[in-house]
C-alpha positions in Angstrom: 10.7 29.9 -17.2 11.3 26.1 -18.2 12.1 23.8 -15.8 15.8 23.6 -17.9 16.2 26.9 -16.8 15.3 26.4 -13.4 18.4 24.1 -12.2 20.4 24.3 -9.9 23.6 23.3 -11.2 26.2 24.5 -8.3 26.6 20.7 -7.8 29.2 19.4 -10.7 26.7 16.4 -11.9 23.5 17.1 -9.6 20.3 18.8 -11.5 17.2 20.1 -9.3 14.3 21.5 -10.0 13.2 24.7 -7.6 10.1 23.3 -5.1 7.3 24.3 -7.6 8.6 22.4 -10.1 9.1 19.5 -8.0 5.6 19.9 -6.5 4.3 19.6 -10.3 6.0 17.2 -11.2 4.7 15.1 -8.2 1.5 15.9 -8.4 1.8 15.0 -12.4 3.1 11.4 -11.2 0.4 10.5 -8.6 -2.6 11.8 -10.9 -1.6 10.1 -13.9 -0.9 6.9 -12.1 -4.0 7.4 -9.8 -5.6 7.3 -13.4 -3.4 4.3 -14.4 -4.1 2.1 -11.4 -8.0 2.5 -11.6 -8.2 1.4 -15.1 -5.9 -1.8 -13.9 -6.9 -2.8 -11.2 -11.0 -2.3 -11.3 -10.5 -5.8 -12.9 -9.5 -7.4 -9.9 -11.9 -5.7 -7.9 -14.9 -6.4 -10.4 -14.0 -10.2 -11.7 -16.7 -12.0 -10.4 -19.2 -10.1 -12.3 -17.1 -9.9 -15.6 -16.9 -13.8 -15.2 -20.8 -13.8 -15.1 -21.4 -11.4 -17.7 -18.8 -11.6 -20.5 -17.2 -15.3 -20.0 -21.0 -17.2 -18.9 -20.7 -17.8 -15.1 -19.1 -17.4 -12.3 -18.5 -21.4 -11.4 -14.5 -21.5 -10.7 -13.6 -22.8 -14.3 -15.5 -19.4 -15.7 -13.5 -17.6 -12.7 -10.4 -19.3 -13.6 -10.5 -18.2 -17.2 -11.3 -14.7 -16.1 -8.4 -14.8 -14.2 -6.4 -15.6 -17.3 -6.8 -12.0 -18.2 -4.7 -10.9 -15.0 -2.2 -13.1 -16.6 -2.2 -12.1 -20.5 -1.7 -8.9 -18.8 1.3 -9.4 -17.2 2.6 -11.2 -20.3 2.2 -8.1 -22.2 4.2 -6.2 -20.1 7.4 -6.8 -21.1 6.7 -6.3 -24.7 5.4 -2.6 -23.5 8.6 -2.4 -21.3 11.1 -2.7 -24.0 9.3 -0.4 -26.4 7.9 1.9 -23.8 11.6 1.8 -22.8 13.3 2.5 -25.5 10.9 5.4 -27.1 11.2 6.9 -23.1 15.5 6.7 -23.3 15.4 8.4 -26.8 12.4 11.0 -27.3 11.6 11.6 -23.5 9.2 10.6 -21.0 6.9 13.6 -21.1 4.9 13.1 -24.1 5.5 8.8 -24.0 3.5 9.1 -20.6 0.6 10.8 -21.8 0.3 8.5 -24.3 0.1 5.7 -22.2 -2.8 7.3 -20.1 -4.8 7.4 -23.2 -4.2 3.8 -24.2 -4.7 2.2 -20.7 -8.3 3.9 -20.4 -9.2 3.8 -23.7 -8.6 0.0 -23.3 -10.7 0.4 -20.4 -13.5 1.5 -21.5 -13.7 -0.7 -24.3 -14.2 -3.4 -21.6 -17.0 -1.5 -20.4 -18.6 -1.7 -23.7 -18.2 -5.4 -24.9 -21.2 -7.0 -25.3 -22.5 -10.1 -23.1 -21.2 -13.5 -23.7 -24.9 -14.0 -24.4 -25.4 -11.8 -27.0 -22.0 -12.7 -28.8 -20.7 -16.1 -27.1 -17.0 -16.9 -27.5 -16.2 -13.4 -28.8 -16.8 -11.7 -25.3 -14.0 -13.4 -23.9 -11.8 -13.2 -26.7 -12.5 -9.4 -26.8 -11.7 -9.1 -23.0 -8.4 -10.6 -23.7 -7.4 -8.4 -26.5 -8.0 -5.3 -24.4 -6.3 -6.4 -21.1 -3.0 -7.3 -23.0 -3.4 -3.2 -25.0 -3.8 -2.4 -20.4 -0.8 -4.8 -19.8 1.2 -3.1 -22.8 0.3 -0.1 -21.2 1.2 -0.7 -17.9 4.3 -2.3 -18.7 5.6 1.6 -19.9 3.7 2.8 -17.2 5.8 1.9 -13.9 9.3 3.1 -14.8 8.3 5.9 -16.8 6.3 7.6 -14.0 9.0 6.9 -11.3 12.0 8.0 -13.9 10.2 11.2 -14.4 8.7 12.5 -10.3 12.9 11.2 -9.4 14.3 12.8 -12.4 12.7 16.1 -10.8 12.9 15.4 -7.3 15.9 16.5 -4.5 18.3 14.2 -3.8 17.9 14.4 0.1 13.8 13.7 -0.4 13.7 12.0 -3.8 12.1 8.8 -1.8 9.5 11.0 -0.3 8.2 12.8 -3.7 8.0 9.5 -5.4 6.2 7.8 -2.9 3.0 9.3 -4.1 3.1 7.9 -7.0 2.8 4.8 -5.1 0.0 6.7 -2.8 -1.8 7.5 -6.0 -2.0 4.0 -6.8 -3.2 2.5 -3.7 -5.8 5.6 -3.9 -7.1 4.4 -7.2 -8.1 0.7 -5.6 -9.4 2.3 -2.6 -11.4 5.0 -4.8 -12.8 1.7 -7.5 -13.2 -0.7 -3.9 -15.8 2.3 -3.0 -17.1 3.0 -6.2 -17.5 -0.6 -6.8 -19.3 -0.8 -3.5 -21.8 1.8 -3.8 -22.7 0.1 -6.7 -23.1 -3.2 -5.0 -25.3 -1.6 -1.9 -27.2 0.6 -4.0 -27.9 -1.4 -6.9 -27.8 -5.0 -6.0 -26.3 -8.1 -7.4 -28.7 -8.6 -9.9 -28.4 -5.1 -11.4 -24.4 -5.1 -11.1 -24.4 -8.6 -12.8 -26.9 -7.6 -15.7 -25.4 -4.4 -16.7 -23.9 -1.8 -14.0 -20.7 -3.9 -13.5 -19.6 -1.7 -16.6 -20.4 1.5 -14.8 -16.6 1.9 -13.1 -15.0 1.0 -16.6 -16.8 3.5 -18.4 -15.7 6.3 -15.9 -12.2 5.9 -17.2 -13.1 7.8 -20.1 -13.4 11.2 -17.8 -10.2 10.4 -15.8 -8.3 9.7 -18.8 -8.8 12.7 -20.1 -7.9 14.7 -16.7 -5.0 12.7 -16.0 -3.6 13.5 -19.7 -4.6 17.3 -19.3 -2.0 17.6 -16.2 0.5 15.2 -17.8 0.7 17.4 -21.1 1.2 20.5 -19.0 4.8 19.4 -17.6 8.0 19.6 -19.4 10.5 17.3 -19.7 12.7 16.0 -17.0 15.8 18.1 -16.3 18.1 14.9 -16.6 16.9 13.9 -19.5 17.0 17.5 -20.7 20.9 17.8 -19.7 21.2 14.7 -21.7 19.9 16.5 -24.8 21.9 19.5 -24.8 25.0 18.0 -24.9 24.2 15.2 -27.1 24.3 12.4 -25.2 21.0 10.8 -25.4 21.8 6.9 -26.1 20.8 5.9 -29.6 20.4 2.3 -28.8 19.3 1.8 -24.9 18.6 -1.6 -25.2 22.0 -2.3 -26.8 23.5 0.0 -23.8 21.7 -2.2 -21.2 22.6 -5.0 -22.3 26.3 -4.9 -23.3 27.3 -3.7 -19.8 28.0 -6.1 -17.1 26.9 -3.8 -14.5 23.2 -3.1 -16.1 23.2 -6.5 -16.6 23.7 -7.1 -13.0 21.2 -4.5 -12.0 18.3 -5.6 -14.3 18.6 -9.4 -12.6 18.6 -7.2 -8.5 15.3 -5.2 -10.2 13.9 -8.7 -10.9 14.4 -10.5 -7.9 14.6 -7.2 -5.1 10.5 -7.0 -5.8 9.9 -10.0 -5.2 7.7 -9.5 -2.5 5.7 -6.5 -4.8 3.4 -8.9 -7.0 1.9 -10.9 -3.5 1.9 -7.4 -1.9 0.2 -5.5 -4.4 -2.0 -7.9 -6.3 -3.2 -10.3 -3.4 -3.7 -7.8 -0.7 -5.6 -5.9 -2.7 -5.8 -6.3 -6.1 -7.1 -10.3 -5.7 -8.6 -9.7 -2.1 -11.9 -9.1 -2.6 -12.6 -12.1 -4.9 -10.4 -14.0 -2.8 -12.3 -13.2 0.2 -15.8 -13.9 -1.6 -14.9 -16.7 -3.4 -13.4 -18.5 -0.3 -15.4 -17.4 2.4 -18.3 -16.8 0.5 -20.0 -20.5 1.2 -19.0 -21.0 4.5 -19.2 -18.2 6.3 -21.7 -15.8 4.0 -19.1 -13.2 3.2 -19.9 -11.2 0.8 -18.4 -9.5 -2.3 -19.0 -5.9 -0.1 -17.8 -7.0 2.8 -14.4 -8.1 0.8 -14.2 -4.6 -0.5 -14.8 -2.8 2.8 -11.9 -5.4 4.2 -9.5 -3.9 1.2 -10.5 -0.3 1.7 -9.4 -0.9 5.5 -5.9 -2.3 4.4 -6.3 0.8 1.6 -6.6 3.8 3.9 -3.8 2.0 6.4 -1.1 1.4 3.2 -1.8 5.0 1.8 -1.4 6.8 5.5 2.1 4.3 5.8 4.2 5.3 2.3 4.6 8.8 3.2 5.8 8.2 6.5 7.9 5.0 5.6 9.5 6.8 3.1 10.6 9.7 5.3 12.2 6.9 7.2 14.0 6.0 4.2 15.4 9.7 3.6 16.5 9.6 6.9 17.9 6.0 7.2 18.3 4.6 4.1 16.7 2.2 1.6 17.8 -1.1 2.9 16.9 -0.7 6.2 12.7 -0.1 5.1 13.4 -2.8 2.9 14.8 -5.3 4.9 12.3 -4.5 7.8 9.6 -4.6 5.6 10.3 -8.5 4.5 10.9 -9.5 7.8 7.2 -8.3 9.1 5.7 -9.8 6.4 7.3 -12.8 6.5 6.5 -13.0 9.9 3.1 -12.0 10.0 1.5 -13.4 6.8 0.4 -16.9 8.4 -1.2 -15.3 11.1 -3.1 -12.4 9.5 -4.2 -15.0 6.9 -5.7 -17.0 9.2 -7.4 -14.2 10.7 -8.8 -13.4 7.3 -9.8 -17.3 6.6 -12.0 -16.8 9.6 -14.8 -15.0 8.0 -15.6 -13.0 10.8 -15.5 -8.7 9.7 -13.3 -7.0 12.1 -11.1 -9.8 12.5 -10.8 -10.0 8.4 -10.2 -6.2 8.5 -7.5 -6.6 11.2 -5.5 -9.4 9.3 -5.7 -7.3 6.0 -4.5 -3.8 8.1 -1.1 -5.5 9.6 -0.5 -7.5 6.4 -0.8 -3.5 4.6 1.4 -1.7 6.9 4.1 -4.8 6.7 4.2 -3.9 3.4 4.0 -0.4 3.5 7.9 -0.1 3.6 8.3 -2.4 0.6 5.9 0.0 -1.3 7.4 3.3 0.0 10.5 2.5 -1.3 11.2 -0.1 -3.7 10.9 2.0 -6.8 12.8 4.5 -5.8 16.0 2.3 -5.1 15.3 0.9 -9.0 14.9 4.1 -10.1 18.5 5.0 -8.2 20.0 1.8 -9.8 20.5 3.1 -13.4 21.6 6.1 -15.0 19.4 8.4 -17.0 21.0 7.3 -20.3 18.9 3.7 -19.7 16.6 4.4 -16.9 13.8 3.4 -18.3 14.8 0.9 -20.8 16.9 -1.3 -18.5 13.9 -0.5 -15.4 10.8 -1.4 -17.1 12.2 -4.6 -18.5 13.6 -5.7 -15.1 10.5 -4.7 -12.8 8.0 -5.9 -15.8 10.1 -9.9 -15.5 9.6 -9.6 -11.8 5.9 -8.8 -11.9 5.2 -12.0 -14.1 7.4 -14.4 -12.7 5.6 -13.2 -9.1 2.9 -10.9 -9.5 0.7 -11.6 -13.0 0.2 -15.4 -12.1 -0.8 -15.1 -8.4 -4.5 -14.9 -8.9 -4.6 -17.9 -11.6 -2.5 -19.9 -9.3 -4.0 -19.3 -6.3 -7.5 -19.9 -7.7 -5.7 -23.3 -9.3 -4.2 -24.0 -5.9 -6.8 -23.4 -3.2 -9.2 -25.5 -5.4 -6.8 -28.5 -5.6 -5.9 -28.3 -2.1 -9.4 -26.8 -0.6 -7.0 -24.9 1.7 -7.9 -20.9 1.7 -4.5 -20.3 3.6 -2.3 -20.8 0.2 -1.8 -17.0 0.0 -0.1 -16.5 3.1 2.8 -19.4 2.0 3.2 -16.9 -1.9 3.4 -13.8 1.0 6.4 -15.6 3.2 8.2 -17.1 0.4 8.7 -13.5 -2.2 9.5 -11.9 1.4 12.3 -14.1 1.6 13.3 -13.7 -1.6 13.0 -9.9 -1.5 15.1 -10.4 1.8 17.7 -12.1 0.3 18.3 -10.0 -2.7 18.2 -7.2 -0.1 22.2 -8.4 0.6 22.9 -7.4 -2.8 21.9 -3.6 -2.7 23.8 -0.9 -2.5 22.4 1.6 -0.4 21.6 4.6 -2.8 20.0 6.9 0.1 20.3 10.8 -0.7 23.0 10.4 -3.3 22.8 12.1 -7.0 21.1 10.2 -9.9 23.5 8.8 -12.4 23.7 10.8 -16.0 25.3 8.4 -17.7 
């Protein structure tokens, strides 16, 4: 029985799915973007050595210009938003998906398999580049496309709670490459992971590729978008749609600006941490490129145990509320937490970086579900992608280059916290401007 067949239409305008279905579909979103997440973000975790290896050192300017490769990425994102987009508003987001997976490890383990700036010079980094803007492409169709399809299956009165795994799975993937990438470390030593074993975690992508597209493949399509099909009214143009009404219009500026706080969340806390953590702390107080991932893993297991339950909350209480909370702690506690971290001392690094995760846990839980809940099905992923993909340059893609730029102008390690408070306030701000979306029906059209 398709999952077409499977609705529950009693509700004029409402579509489920029965529980399996739902369950599949979840488990769908949070593999493929467990997948997703590890191919993207091993690079953050692993930068150091790729700065050795493929760019000729790891002095700050051969940091800095490995760093530009978080930002290229980022800058490819909206060109995969808008085509991701449209292809997912007018052939589906099944089969788009899928795709994606393969791209984003393919890409992936291509870096594993460029050659050493020593062996081929200016053409490693050049190479390097090339690939992370095919991930940031990837990535860019990635977000919207997985949310659009766990909420297009989910119930109404726990959509937040089945898409929050998607989040989980992606804060699983960091916390899976932060131990693989430490095993490495401990077992194998610097000089090892520098010469040639730094490529070891990109060339496992190949495997989870291929798993995360096997359990993609196996799911139909959406039963909104389905609806949409049989009665001929999938949107020919969804860009034109999106942007010739002033009400997406409106929407796609909120999904800009409401995540504000997403790119310092995401990308410094744990993306950026470990080589933040090293790179700072490193001299002065001997931390080591380990000990930075075993601080992120910490914040890791706290953020991952946090989602589930914060979006219960949200199913229970509504989206703003998590949201607005959620700014508030971690404009609050970002100064303080930072400076426990600039401290160099373990368990009072681990502390800062726990408190700062579950601040943020509510922002995590629950912002892509109220984007998701902002458009209809007929431009979901269109007028989504290109909204969350503006957001994560303008305050996620830049935040390791400019923090490396920053703290080594200013010498101060505490720059991070000052990005953390100000895209709260932001995100708290926007937060007036929301309209709360909790347990209501997704829009059709």
């Amino acid at each position: 029985m398709s999952a077409a067949e499977r609705l529950d239409t009693t509700q004029v305008g409402v579509l489920t799915a029965d529980g399996t279905v739902v369950r599949r579909a979840t488990v769908a979103g949070a593999v493929g973007s467990f997948v997703e997440w590890y191919d993207y973000g091993i690079y953050g975790l692993l930068t150091t050595y790729i700065a050795l290896s493929l760019v000729g050192g790891a002095e700050s300017g051969a940091l800095l210009l490995t760093n530009v490769g978080f930002l290229v990425s980022f800058i490819a994102r909206p060109f995969g938003s808008v085509i991701c987009g449209y292809l997912g508003d007018r052939m589906g987001r099944k089969a788009l998906l899928s795709t994606l997976l393969l791209l984003i490890s393919a890409s992936t383990l291509c870096i594993g398999l460029i050659p050493a700036h020593s062996v081929i010079g200016i053409a490693a980094p050049v190479i390097l580049i090339a690939l992370r803007v095919l991930q940031g492409f990837s990535a860019g169709g990635e977000v919207a496309g997985a949310m659009s399809f766990v909420g297009e299956y989910a119930r109404d009165a726990a959509r937040n709670f089945s898409m929050s795994f998607i989040a989980v799975g992606s804060f699983f993937a960091l916390l899976f490459g932060s131990a693989f990438s430490a095993i490495l470390i401990t077992t194998l030593g610097d000089e090892t992971m520098e010469s040639w074993a730094w490529r070891i975690p990109f060339l496992f992508a190949a495997p989870l590729g291929y798993v995360g597209f096997y359990i993609r493949r196996r799911m139909e399509e959406t039963p909104h978008f389905e609806a949409l099909r049989e009665r001929n009214a999938v949107t020919r143009n969804p860009l034109r749609a999106a942007f010739t009404s002033r009400r997406h219009i409106a929407a796609i500026v909120l999904t800009i600006f409401l995540p504000a706080l997403n790119g310092p969340g995401y990308y410094l806390l744990f993306a950026y941490m470990p080589t933040y953590l090293k790179t700072q702390l490193g001299e002065a107080h001997n931390f080591t490129l380990v000990q930075g991932l075993l601080v992120t893993a910490c914040a890791l297991v706290a953020i991952i145990i946090a989602i589930p339950l914060m979006a219960r909350l949200s199913d229970r209480i509504g989206r703003k509320p998590v949201l607005i909370g959620s700014a508030i702690a971690m404009a609050v506690v970002s100064y303080p937490m930072f400076v426990l971290l600039a401290t160099g001392q373990f368990a009072l690094a681990a502390l800062g970086a726990v408190v700062l995760a579950l601040a943020f846990s509510g922002h995590a839980a629950v912002i892509h579900t109220v984007l998701t809940e902002m458009f209809p099905t007929t431009v979901r992923y269109s007028a989504y992608s290109i909204g969350f993909s503006l957001s994560t340059i303008i305050f996620g893609g830049s935040a390791p280059l400019v923090m490396t730029a920053i703290i080594n102008a200013t010498g101060s390690s505490l720059v991070p916290a000052f990005a953390s408070i100000i895209t709260a306030l932001i995100t708290l701000v926007s937060c007036l401007f929301l309209r709360e979306t909790k347990g209501q029906p997704l829009r059709v059209e």
